[in-house]
N, C-alpha and C positions, 0 to 999 in steps of 0.2 A: 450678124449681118455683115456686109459684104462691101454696103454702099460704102463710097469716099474712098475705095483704096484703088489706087492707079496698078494696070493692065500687070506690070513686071514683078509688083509685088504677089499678086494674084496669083503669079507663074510659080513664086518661090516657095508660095507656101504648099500649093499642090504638090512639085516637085518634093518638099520635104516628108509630105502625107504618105506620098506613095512608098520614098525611102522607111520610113519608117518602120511602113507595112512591110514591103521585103523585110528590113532586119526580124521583126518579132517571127514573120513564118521560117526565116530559116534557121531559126533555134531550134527547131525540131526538127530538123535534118541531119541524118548523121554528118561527121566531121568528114568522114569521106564518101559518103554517096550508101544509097541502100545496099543491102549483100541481107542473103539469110540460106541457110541450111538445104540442099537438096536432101543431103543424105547423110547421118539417120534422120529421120522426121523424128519429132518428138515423142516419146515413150517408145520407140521401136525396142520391141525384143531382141537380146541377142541369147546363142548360148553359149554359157561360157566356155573359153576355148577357141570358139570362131574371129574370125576378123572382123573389127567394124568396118567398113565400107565409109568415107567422109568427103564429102563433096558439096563446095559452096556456091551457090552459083552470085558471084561477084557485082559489082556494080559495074555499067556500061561504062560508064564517065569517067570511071577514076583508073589510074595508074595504082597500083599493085606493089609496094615495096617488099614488103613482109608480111606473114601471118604465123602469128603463135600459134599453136594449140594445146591448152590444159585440159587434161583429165581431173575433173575436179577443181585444186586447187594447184596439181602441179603438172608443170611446164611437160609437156613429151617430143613434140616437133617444133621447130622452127622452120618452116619454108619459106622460098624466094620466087614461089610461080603461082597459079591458081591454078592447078592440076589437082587430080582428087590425090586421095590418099587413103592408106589401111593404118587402122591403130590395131593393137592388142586387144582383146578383154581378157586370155590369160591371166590369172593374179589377181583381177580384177575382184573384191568384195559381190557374189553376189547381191542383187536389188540396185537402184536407183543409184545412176552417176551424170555428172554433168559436164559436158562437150563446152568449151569456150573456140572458141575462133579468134583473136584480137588482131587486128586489120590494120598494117601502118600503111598510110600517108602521110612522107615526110616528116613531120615535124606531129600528125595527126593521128590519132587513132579511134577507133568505134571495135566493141563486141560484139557477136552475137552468140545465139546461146541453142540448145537442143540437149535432150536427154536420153538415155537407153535404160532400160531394166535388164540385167545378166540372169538369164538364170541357171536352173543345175544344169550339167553336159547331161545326163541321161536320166531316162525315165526311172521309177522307184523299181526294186524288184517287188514280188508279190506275195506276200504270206496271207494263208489260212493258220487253221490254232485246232488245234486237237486235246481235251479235257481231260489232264493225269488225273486229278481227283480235286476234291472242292472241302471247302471249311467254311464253318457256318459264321455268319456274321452277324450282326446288330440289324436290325431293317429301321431302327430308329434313327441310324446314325447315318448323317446328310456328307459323305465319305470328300473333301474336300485335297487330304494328303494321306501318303500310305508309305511305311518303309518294314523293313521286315530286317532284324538285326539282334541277335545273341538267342533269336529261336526264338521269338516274341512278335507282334507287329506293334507298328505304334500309328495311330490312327489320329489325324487331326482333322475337325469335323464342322460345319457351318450351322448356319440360320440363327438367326440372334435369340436370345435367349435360349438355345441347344448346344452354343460351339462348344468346341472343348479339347484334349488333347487326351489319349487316352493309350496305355498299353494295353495289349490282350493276350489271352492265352489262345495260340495258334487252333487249339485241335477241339477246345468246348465255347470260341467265341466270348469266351468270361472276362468283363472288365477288372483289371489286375490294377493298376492306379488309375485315376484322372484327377485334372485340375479343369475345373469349367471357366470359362471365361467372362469376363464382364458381360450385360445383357447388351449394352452399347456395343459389341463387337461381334463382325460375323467373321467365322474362323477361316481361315484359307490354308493354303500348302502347308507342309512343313517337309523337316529334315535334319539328321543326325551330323553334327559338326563335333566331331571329337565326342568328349563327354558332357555336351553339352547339345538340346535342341532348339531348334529354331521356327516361329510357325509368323505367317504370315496374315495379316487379317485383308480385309476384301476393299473396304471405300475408307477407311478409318484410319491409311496413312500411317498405321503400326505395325509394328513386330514387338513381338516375346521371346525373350532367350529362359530357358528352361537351362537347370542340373540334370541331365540323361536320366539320373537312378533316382532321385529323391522328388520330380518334377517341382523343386521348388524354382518358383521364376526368381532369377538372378537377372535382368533387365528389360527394361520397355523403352523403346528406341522409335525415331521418329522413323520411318520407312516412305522414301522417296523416287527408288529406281524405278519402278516401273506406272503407270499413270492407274493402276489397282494391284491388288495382291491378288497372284493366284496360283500358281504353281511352282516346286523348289526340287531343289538335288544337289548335290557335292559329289564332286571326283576327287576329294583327300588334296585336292588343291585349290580349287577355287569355285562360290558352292554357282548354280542357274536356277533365274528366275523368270516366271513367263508373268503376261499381264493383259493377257487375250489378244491379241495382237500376234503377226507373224515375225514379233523381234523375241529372242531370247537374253539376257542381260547377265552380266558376267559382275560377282559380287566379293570383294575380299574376305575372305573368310574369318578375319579378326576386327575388321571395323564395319562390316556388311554396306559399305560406299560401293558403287559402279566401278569397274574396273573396265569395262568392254563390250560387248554386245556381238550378237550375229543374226541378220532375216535371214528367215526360214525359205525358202521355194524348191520347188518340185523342179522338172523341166518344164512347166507350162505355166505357173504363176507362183505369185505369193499365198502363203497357206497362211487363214488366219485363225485364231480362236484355238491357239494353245493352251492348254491348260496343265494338267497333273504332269510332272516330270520324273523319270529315273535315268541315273547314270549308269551304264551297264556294259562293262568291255567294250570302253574307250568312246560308246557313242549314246546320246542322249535318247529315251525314250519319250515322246510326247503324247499327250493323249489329244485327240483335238475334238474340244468342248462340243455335248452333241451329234454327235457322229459315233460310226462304233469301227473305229480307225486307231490304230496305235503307229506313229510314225518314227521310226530311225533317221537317227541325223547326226549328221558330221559336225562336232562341236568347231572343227577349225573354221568351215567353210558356209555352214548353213544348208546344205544340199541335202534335200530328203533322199537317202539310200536306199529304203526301204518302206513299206507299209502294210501292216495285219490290220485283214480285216475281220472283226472280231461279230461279223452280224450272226446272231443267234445263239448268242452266248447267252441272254437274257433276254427275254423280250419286255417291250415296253408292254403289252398285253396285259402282263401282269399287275397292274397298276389301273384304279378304277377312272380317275379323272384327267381331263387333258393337259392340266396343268402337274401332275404326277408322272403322265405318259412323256410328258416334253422335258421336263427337267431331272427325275431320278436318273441320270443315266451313265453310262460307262464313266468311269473318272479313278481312279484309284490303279498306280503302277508300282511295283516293289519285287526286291530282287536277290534270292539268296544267292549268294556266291560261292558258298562252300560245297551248297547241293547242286548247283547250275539250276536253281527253279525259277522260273518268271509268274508274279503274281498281278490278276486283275480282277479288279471289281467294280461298281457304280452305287452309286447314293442309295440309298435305305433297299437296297441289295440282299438277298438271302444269305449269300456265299461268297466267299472268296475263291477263286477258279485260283489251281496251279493247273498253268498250259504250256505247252509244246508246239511251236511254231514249225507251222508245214511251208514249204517253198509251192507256192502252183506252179 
């Protein structure tokens, strides 16, 4: 209450109420006045190559001393006007980067922020696949990794209590060794690193390093680069791992740690659901999970170069249930180098197809 205090004091404490209130709203006011992003608007596509286009539309009130601008985290411009401007995306990491603005007044500064996704400069070329001949396979076997090496393939295989890792005889489909795997573990990719292999399990946060010739496992290692195991390759330097997602992960070939990574995109988006990998004159083959698509890609860049589409190599038809018809499917890449043959197959599959890729 109110009563007993004389007119002036009355005056003073209003006065103070209202200060008050000013101070707390203008804490949430930038330090020099609003500004945000005409151009790029947030997520705008560029391709890579083109110019971005950047343009801020300034605050009314405030005077202008400088604006930074970061790519990411580093510095590219320094301007002294509020005139648009061109960046590069050249060089630029295909996928996700983020635009800073930093705004001085004086002694003051405020960011603001926008982002682009780059993608590849041009569209994929187009292949079809033409059927040299076929080799019979396992139809028990849930095909998870595939490589083909000394005239052998070596097959590593899912579903928990089935994984397994297994060599075969090319031309009667005859299991030659296997080591099965824990019933705890469902099997995912693998891949030949020197004399030794490497396979990959699926939610279970492990890898198996195998002896090449004797499949004895030589260690079990915690496996953390990618958020599951699924897909692997080695280019004799350093091996790739997918994890269904459109990043690919770049792994040291003698401590199997992260080394690197590259998104995957097309010219139109990001591709997700990578799966089975081969490394094959200089450029990664992916299978993407589901699909009857094998995609070429630029280990440097991530830009899909190419795409076979492999529809009617096998049909889901053949397969009585829906959940047979959805999941047995294309997955399995490997690759002789001596012969130039390209090998594909999918989950509990009849054959192994060697194909010949046609350009449309």
């Amino acid at each position: 209450m109110l009563f007993g205090l004389k007119i002036n004091q009355i005056k003073v404490l209003f006065l103070v109420a209202i200060a008050i209130n000013l101070a707390s709203s203008c804490k949430d006011e930038p330090a020099v006045g609003y500004s945000s992003f005409v151009s790029p608007s947030a997520g705008t596509n560029i391709t890579s190559g083109k110019v971005i286009d950047v343009k801020v539309d300034f605050a009314k009130t405030s005077k202008i001393d400088s604006v930074v601008y970061f790519m990411d985290s580093t510095k590219v411009v320094i301007a002294k006007d509020t005139l648009g401007l061109q960046l590069k995306s050249l060089g630029l990491k295909l996928g996700n980067h983020l635009i800073t603005a930093k705004i001085y007044q004086g002694e003051k500064s405020d960011d603001i922020t926008s982002n682009i996704v780059v993608l590849a400069s041009k569209a994929p070329d187009l292949y079809t696949y033409k059927v040299v001949t076929k080799f019979p396979h396992d139809t028990a076997a849930y095909v998870e990794g595939l490589e083909y090496h000394d005239g052998f393939f070596y097959e590593g295989t899912g579903e928990k209590g089935k994984s397994d890792l297994r060599k075969v005889n090319i031309q009667t489909g005859k299991i030659l060794q296997q080591v099965k795997l824990d019933t705890a573990y469902f099997g995912e990719g693998i891949t030949v690193v020197g004399n030794k292999i490497l396979q990959l399990t699926w939610q279970e946060k492990t890898a198996f390093v195998y002896d090449k010739d004797s499949f004895k496992l030589l260690s079990k290692l915690p496996y953390t680069v990618g958020r599951e195991g699924w897909g692997l390759t080695f280019d004799g330097e350093k091996i790739y791992t997918s994890d269904g997602s459109n990043t690919i992960y770049f792994m040291d070939k003698n401590t199997y740690q992260k080394i690197g990574s590259i998104d995957v995109f097309d010219d139109k988006s990001a591709i997700e659901n990578l799966n089975e990998l081969e490394y094959i004159d200089g450029k990664i083959y992916a299978n993407v999970y589901q699909t009857n698509s094998i995609l070429i890609i630029n280990p440097q860049t991530g830009a899909v170069e190419s795409k076979i589409d492999l529809t009617g190599l096998f049909s889901a038809d053949n397969f009585k249930t829906d959940w047979e018809k959805g999941n047995n499917v294309l997955n399995g890449i490997a690759y002789d180098k001596v012969n130039k043959r390209l090998f594909v197959t999918g989950k509990k599959w009849p054959y192994i197809y060697d194909i010949k890729m046609i350009k449309k």
